[in-house]
N, C-alpha and C positions, 0 to 999 in steps of 0.2 A: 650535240648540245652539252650534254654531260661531260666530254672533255676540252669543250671552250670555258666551262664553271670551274675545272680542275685547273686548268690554265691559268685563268686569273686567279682563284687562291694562291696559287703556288708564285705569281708576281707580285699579291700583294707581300704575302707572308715576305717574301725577299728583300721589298721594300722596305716592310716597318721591321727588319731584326735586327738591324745596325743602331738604329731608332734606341728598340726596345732595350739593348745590348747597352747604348751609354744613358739611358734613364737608370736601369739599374744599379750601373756602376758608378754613377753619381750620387744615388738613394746612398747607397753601400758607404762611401766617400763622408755623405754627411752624418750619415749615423755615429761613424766613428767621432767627425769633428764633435759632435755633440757629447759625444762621450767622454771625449780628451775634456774639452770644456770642461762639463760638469767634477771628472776628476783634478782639473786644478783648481777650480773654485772650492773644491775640501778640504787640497792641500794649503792655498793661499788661508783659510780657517784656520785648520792648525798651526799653521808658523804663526798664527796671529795668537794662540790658545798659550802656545810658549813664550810666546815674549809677555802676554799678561801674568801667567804664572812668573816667569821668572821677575816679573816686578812688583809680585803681591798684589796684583788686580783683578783680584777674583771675580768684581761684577761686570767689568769688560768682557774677561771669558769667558761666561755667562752670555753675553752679549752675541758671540758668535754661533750662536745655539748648539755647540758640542759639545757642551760640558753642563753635568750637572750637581746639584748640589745636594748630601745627603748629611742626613744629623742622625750622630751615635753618639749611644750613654757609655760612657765611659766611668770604671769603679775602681774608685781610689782605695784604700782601707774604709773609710768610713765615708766617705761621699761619693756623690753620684754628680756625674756633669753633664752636659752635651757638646761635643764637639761637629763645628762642620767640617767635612771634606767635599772636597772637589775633586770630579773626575772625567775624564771625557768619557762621552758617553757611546763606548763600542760600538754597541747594538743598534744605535741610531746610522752611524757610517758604514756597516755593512748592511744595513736594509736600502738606503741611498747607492750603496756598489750594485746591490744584487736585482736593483729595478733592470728588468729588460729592453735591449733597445727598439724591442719592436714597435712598442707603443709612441715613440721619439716619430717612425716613418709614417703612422695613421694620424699624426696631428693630434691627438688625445691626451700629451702630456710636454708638457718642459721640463729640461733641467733647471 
């Protein structure tokens, strides 16, 4: 009895490892696609961030949510002003890099 139970594990296991074999490598496949994706959708951002900048649209690149807007005082001899700058905002595009793609294969996140 106990080697007719080994028998059949050992033809299931054979059956489903070809199975298991391109689920995985398909899982693996789209992890990446999801990846590339969400990496171009940052890159398509900032080609958008510089063509605003270079046309003095600051509230367009704004618009892309990479860029932020910061107000400094700035002292002349005798006055004070404020000046804004615009910057993209680093820390925002490396926390979007450094999400993991494991949560992409549990269904628990989108890019």
């Amino acid at each position: 009895m106990r080697r007719r139970v080994t028998r059949t594990a050992h033809q299931l296991r054979k059956a489903l490892e070809p199975k298991l074999e391109e689920a995985v490598i398909n899982l693996l496949i789209s992890e990446r696609l999801h990846r590339v994706e969400r990496l171009q959708h940052t890159w398509d951002r900032l080609q958008e961030v510089q063509r605003c900048f270079a046309a003095e649209d600051y509230s367009g690149a704004m618009k892309t949510g990479l860029v932020i807007r910061k107000l400094r005082s700035v002292k002349d001899d005798k006055t004070t002003r404020v000046v804004e700058e615009y910057e993209i905002n680093t820390a925002l595009i490396e926390s979007l890099n450094s999400v993991p793609s494991a949560p992409l294969s549990a269904g628990r996140l989108r890019p």
